[in-house]
N, C-alpha and C positions, 0 to 999 in steps of 0.2 A: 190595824195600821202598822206596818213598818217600825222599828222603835232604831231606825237606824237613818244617815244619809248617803246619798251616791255623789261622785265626783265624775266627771265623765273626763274622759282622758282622751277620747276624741279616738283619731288613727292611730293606733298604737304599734310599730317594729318591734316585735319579740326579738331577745338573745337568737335564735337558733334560726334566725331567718325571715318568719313569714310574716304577714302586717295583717291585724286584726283593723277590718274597716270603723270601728267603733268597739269601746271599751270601756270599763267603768270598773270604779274602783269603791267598794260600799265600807263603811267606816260608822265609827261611834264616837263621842269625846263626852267627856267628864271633868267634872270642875271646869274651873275660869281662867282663860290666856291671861298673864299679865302683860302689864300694859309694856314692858322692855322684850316680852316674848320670852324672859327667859327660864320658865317653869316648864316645859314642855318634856311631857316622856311620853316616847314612842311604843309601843305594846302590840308586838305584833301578834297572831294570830298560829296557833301550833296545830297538827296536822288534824284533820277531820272538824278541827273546831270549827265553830264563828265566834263572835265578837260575847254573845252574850252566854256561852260557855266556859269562856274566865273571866268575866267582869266579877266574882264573885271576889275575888282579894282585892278591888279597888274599894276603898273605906275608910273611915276617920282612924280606925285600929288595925286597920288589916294590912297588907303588903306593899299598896302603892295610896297615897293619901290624897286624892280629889280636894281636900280643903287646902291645899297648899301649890297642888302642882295640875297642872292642864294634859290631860291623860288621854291620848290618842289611839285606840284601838283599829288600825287596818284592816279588813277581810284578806286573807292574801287569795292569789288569781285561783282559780279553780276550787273553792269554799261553797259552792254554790251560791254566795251574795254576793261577791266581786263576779269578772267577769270570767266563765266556767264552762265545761261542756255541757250542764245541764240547760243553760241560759243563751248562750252563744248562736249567732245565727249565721246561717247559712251564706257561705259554702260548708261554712267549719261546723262539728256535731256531724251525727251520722256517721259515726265510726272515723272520721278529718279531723282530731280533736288535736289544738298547735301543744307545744310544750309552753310549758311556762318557766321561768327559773327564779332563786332570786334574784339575779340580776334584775331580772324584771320586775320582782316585787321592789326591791326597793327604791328604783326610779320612780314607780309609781307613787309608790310613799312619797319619795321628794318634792315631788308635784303638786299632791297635794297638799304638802303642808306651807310650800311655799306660793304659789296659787292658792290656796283657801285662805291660810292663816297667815301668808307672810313672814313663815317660821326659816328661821335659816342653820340653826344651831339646838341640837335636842340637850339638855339636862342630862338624861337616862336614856339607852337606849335597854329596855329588859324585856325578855321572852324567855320561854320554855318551850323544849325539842324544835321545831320547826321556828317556831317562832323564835329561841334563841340564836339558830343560824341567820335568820335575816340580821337581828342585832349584831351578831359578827362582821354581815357581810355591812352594813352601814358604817361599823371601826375601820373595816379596810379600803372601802370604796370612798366613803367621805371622812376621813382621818381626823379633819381641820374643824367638824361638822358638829362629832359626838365627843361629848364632855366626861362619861361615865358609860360602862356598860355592867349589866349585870344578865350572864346567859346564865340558866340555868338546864342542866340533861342536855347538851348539844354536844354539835359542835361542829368546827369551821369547816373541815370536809367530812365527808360522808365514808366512813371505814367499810373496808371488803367486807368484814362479818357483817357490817348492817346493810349492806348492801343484799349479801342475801338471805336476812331475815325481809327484806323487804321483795325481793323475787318471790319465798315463800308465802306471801298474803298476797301477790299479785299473781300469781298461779291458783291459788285456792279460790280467791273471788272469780277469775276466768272460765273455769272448770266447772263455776253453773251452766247448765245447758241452755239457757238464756244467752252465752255468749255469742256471735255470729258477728265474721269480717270485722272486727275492731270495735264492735259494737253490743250494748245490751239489745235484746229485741223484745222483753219485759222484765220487770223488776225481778231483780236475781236474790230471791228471797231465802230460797239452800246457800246460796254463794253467801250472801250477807252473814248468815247464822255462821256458817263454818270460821269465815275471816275474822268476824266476832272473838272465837274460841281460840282462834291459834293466835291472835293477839293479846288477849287476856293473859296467854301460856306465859311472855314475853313481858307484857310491859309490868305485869308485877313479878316480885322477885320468887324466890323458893321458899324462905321466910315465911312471907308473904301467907302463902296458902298452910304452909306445915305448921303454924303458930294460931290457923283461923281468923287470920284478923277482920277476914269478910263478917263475920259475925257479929264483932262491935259495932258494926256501921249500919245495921239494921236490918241484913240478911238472913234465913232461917237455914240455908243448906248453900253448898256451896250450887247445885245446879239453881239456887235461885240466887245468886249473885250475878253466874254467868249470864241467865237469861234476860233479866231488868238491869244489871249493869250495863254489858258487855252488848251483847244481841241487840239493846234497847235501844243502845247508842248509835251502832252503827245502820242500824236498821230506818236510822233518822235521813240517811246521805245517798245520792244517787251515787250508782257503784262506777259512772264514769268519773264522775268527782273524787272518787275514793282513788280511782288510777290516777288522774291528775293531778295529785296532789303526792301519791308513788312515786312519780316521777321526777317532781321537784324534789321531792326530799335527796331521791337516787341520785342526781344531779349535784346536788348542793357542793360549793367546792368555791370557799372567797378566792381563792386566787384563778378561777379559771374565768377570764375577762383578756382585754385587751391592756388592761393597768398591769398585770403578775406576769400573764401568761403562763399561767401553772405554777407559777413558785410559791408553794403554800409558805417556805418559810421568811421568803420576802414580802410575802401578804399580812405574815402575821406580825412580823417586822415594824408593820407600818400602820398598824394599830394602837394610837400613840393613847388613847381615852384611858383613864382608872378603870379598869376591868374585874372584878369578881366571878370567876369560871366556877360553877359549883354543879360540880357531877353526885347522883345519888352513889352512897357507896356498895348499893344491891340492882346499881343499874345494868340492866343486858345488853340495852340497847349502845347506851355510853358511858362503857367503863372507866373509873378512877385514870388505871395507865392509858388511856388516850388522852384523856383531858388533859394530864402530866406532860404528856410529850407537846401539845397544842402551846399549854401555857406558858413554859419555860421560853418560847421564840416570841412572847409577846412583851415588850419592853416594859409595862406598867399594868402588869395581872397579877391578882394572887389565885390560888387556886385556894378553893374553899369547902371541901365536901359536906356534903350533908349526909348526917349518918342516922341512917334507915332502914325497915324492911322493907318499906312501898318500893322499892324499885324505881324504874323510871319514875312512875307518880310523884315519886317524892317532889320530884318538881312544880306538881299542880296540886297540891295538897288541900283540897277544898274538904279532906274527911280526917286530916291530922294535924291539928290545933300545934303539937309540938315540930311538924317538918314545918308549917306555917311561920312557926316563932323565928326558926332557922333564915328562913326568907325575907322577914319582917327585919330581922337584925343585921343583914348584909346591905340590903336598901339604904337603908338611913345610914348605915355606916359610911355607904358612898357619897351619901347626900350632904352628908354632911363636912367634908372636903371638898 
């Protein structure tokens, strides 16, 4: 059974135009709403994940504390548990697959929390990579809304280099011979394995591999990291969902709405929540000086690095007890203002 619920969000208008005749939005929560509503932290969902591949720091000791605060986990749109190309029906799939954005996730979030829960006001808004950009775009979009945010490895737009680091894994997954007219036409099994690898290259650092660390973790060679880590993981996700979700990330950009109109730094301007921006300091993906230049245009951020070999990971630290501590002690730090 399911260890999750759906929200159905009915007819839903995407950012980019088109109207999904039915739509749903699959979520998790942890711990107990209080009764003033006012314990609620947002958790959104980072790329290729779902819900129950970072539940792992919600805990009485761990990052985000269920006995205190009411913990809302989102699917975001194209996770394959929200509504996705793998799931989606017809006309759209079949190589019709819409964009999603966050624009669009975070409405939906809104939705639900104020239609399910009656929530109007989050405590926290915290995510990692993907999932820290929606907590961005929720400081900009709903300013009056969110109390705290704590992003971690993001950030509010999506930068040219990451942009084509992310071409690169979107060219390599296509490039199975499974691909045809916009579409898989069977499970792109080379394509997986490959995209696997040239993201491993990226989301840990140089460190990373030159220091061994995969070996503490339980590893016996490094081609068997690759293969039960990396391979394992993504070999979990339909490769249209893995573009779908390409895409939002490519996309990502809080000021591009009809609120900014592209002005990232009157988006970021308007970001008025206590903010904690914490970039790994071996991240590829979101270097130190971006986060730098992000953070100084938002009125009430500090900028916090977390210093690391994981690289990006550092930000989902479910195998390093001390990037952990790092994340544990910005949390509460917020929370407690």
């Amino acid at each position: 059974m399911a260890d999750y619920e759906t929200f159905d969000l009915g007819s839903l208008i995407l950012q980019r135009g088109l109207t999904l005749p039915k739509a749903h939005l699959a979520y998790k929560t942890y711990g107990q709403l209080a009764a003033d509503k006012s314990n609620v932290i947002l958790y959104p969902t980072s790329y290729g994940a779902q819900h129950m591949d970072i539940d792992w720091l919600i805990g009485r000791d761990r990052v985000l504390d269920p006995e205190r605060y009411f913990i809302v986990i989102p699917n975001q749109l194209g996770n394959g548990l929200s509504t996705s190309p793998s799931n989606i029906a017809e006309p759209f799939g079949l190589g019709q697959n819409p964009v999603f954005t966050h624009w669009d996730n975070v409405h939906a979030q809104d939705r639900l929390l104020r239609e399910r829960f009656g929530v109007t006001r989050l405590a926290l808004a915290y995510g990692w990579s993907m999932g820290g950009q929606q907590a961005l775009h929720w400081g900009a979009i709903f300013p009056d809304r969110v109390a705290r945010i704590c992003a971690v490895c993001t950030s509010a737009r999506t930068s040219p280099h990451n942009k084509l680091f992310l071409e690169g894994i979107r060219a390599t997954l296509t490039a199975d011979a499974a691909w045809s007219n916009g579409r898989f036409t069977e499970r792109p099994t080379r394509g997986l394995r490959a995209f696997a690898r040239v993201y491993a290259g990226w989301a840990m650092s140089q460190a990373f591999y030159r220091e061994r660390l995969w070996a503490g973790i339980g590893y016996a060679s490094l081609e068997d990291y690759l293969v039960r880590a990396w391979e394992g993981n993504f070999l979990r996700r339909s490769g249209e969902d893995l573009l779908s979700m390409i895409e939002t990330w490519t996309q990502s950009d809080i000021s591009d709405n009809p609120i900014y109109k592209g002005d990232l730094g009157k988006a970021l301007g308007a970001v008025t929540a206590r903010a904690i921006i914490m970039p790994s300091t071996t991240d590829l993906y979101f270097p130190v000086a971006d986060s730098e230049v992000e953070t100084r245009l938002m009125p009430n951020a500090e900028l916090r690095p977390i210093p690391s070999n994981w690289g990006h990971r550092a930000g989902n630290p479910a195998q390093c007890p001390e990037d952990e501590a790092v994340l544990r002690k910005a949390v509460r730090d917020l929370l407690q203002n």
